[in-house]
C-alpha positions, 0 to 999 in steps of 0.5 A, spaced: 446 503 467 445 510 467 444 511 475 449 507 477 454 507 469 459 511 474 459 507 480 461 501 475 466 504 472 470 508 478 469 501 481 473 497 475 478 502 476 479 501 484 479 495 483 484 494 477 489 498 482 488 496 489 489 489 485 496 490 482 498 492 490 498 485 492 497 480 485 505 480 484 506 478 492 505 471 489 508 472 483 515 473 485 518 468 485 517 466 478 519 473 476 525 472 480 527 466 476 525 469 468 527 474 469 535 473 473 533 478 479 535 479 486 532 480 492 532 487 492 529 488 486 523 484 487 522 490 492 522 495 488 517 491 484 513 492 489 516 499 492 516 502 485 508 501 484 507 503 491 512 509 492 509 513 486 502 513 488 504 515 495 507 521 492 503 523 487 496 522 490 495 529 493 498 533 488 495 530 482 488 530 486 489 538 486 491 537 479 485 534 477 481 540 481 484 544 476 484 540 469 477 536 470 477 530 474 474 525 469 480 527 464 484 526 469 483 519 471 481 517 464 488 519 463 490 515 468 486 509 467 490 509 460 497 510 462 495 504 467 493 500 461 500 502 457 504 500 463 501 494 465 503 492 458 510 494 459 511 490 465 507 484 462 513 485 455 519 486 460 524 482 459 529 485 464 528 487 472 530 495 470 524 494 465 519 491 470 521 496 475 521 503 470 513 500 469 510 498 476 513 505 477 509 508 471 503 505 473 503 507 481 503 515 477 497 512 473 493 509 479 494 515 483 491 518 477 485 514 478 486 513 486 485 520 486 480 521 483 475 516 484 471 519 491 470 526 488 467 523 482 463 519 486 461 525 490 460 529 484 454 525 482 451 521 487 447 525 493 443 522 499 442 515 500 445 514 493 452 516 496 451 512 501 450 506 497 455 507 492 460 509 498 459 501 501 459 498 495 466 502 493 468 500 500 466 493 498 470 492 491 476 496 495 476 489 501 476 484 496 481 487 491 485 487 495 483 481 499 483 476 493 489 478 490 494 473 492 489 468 490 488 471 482 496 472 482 497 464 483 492 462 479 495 467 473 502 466 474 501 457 475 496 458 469 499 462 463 504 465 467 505 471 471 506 477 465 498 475 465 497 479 471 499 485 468 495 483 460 488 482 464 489 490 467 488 491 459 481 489 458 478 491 464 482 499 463 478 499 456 472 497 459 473 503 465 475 508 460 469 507 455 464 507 461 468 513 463 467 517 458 460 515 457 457 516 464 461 520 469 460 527 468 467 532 468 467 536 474 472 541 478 474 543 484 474 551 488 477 556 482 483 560 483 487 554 486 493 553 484 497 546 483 503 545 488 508 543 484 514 545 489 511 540 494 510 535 489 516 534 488 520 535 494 516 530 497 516 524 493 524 525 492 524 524 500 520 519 499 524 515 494 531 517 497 528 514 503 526 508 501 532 507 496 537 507 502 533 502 506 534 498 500 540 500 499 542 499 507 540 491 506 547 490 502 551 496 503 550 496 509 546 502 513 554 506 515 556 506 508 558 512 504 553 511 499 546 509 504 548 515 508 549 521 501 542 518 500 539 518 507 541 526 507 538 527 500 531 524 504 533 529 509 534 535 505 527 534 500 523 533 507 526 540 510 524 542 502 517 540 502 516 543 509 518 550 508 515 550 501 508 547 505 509 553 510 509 557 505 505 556 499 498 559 498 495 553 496 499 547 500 498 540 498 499 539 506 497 544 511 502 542 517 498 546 523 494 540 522 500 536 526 498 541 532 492 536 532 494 530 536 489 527 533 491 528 525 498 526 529 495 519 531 491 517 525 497 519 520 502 514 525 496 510 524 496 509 517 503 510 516 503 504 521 497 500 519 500 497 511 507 496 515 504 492 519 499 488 517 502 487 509 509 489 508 512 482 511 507 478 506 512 478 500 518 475 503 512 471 507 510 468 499 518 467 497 519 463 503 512 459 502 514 457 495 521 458 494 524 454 501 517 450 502 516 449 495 509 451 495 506 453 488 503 461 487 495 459 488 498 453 494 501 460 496 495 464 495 491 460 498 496 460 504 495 468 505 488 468 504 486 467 512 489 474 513 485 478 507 478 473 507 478 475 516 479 483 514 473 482 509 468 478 515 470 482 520 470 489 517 462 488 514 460 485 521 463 490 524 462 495 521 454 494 524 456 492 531 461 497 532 456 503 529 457 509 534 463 507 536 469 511 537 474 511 530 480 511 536 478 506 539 477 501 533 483 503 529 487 503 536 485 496 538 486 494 531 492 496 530 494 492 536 491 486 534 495 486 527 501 487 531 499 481 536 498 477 529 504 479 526 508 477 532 505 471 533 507 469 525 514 470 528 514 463 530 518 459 524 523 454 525 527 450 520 523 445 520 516 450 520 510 448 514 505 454 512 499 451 519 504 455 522 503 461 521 494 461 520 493 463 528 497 469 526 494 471 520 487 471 523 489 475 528 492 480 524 486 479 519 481 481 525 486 487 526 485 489 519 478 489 518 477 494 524 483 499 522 481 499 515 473 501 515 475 507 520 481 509 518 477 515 513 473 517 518 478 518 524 481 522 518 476 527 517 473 527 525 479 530 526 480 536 522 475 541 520 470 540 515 473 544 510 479 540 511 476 534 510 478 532 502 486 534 505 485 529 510 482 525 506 487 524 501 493 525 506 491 518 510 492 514 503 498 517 502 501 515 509 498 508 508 502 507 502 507 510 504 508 506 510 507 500 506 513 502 501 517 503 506 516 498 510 517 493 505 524 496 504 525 495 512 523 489 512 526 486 506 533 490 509 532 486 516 530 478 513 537 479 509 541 482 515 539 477 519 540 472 513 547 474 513 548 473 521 545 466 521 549 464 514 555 469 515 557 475 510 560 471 504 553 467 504 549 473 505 551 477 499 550 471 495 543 470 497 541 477 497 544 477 490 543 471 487 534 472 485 529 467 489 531 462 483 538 462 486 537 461 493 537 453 493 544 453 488 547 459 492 551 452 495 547 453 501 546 446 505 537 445 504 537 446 513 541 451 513 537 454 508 531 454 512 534 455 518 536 462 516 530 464 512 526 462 517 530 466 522 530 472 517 523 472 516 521 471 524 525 478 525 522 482 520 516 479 523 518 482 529 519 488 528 513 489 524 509 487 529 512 492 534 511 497 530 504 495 530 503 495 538 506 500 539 502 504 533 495 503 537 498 505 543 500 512 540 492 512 537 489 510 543 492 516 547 493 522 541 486 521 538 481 524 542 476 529 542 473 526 535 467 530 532 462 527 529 462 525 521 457 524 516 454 517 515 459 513 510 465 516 512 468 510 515 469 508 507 473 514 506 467 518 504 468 526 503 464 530 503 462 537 499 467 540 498 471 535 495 479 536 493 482 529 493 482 522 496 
């Protein structure tokens, strides 16, 4: 227990918070019905969560440079704890939401924190070892997510996905204390409080205005007041990162086409790959009338591929160029979520697996190489920045994407219906679907047809993301073993 005490309890961590990005997916529809809420607000669900971990993870790994890396995550792992008990009590969706955003700031906490206290303890082949099995916990997570959702949400109901994070942190803090050792980073850094903060309110008013967009329309006085706040905080963020001595995010990085290339592709990768499943749930259990575990299970050849196609790639591709892994990957997940996009009135769920296992295969190629074309393409100096800056595009690129894709089913929704019935859909919660006085083939028809063109556009966001990384990245230098798993190495700053 000594040897491998920090592993076990980094790993519980991980796990908890990679978890609670797809549990919920399931979950929705029963959220909807308890608690009366609308379309846009299962998205913030998901967004909220989401969001705060994209904005906040570099600036609070830089944080815990300073104030203790194990302080920091045994704090994070109690404010994960504190507001998964608040989500599983909430009695209202403004509730829900304020509390899926205090546990994205407790996760990015641990997120960020995870990989450095890994770094700080083990050496050599231990590392190596401890990095493949966080990299394992981190596939299944997320992988048996929507599983364990339906399992707690058709079994004691869905607040208990939240109650069960409850032991596990307890567990996690108490294995914390006693194993992990506290480390810092370099002395004489200084927290960018200024970039933190003017990134994630870019990254919040941009997502609030594509959700906004969906009812208000994208022409809208207020969508537009909000799309410039977004703009006015990203021009703040980039002369506040050319300035600052200690930038969360150094911009000549971008110089690099190959820095460019695998940030489009993170951003992209979530996007594609995963923003379209939540609706894909609503419609499975809501439209076909599927339980949560029916509609887990339906999911699940997405997640069980990546999982089979990641460990047995990771020995047959060895030696090949990250590019060329996370390119055809990307472009596979695009061919896999266009193929999803073949739904009809009359569709069941067999229509989709074909699809999804062309996206899982995409997704066990992208995700093992993702951190390692980060860290080939910037000095190794560089390499805890880049690090860290590839998980924040990917969850910012989920965030956003559910907020588009969420915005394009309802528009599309609302063309098929027509403008009365879409705003009553869009408002009315998953439970008010079927009592929105929308006759059951017209129904389908339309979320069918919504659901294809979200599809559509994720999907074409993937081709075209694998396109742009197959010609941006090149020229990748070599990178430790295990970097593939988002190792990196000394010196470390942040994830």
């Amino acid at each position: 227990m000594r040897k491998w005490g920090p592993l076990t309890a980094v790993c519980l961590g991980t796990f908890m918070l990679l978890l609670d990005v797809t549990i919920v997916i399931v979950a929705l529809p029963d959220m909807a019905r308890v608690l009366d809420a609308s379309l846009s607000e299962l998205q913030w669900v998901i967004d909220g969560y989401a969001l705060a971990l994209a904005a906040l993870l570099l600036g609070i790994g830089a944080a815990a440079d300073l104030l203790g890396r194990r302080r920091v995550h045994v704090v994070g792992v109690g404010l994960f704890a504190l507001a998964s008990l608040a989500c599983g009590l909430a009695s209202s969706p403004a509730v829900l939401v304020a509390a899926r955003g205090v546990q994205g700031v407790g996760a990015a906490a641990m997120f960020a924190t995870t990989l450095p206290l890994l770094a700080s303890v083990y050496r050599g082949r231990d590392r190596s070892v401890a990095l493949g099995l966080w990299g394992a916990v981190s596939g299944g997570a997320a992988a048996i997510g929507p599983v364990v959702g339906g399992l707690l949400t058709e079994g004691p109901g869905w607040r208990w996905i939240f109650f069960v994070n409850l032991p596990v942190s307890v567990a996690a803090v108490w294995l914390t204390v006693r194993t992990v050792p506290e480390s810092h980073g370099a002395k004489g850094r200084r927290i960018d409080w200024a970039g933190t903060a003017s990134f994630a309110v870019f990254a919040a008013a941009a997502t609030y205005g594509v959700v906004r967009a969906g009812s208000l329309g994208w022409t809208s006085g207020r969508t537009l007041a909000t799309f410039a706040v977004a703009v006015l905080a990203l021009v703040c963020f980039v002369l506040v990162e050319r300035r600052a001595t200690h930038p969360l995010l150094e911009l000549s990085l971008f110089r690099k086409s190959a820095f460019t290339g695998v940030m489009a592709g993170a951003l992209a990768y979530n996007l594609a790959a995963f923003a379209v499943l939540p609706y894909t749930s609503i419609w499975l259990q809501t439209v076909l009338g599927l339980s949560p575990v029916q509609g887990g299970l339906a999911l699940l050849p997405l997640a069980a591929t990546a999982f089979v196609v990641a460990a047995v790639g990771g020995k047959l591709l060895h030696g090949v160029q990250p590019r060329l892994s996370i390119g055809a990957g990307l472009v596979l997940i695009g061919v896999g979520t266009l193929g999803q996009a073949v739904l009809g009135a009359g569709s069941s769920w067999p229509a989709l697996l074909p699809g999804l296992v062309v996206a899982g295969i995409g997704t066990g190629l992208v995700s093992p190489a993702l951190a390692g074309a980060a860290l080939a393409a910037v000095p190794p100096e560089r390499a805890g920045m880049a690090g860290g800056a590839v998980n924040t595009f990917r969850q910012l690129g989920y965030a956003l994407g559910v907020a588009v894709l969420g915005t394009v089913l309802t528009s599309r929704m609302g063309e098929t219906l027509g403008d009365d019935r879409s705003h009553t859909l869009a408002g009315g919660g998953a439970s008010g679907l079927r009592a929105a006085g929308v006759p059951e083939h017209a129904l389908r028809a339309a979320f069918a047809s919504g659901l294809d063109t979200a599809a559509v556009v994720a999907g074409t966001v993937g081709v075209v993301a694998g396109v742009a990384v197959l010609l941006l990245v090149k020229g990748e230098r070599k990178v430790p073993v295990g970097a593939g798993s988002g190792a990196v190495p000394e010196p470390v700053r942040a994830v």
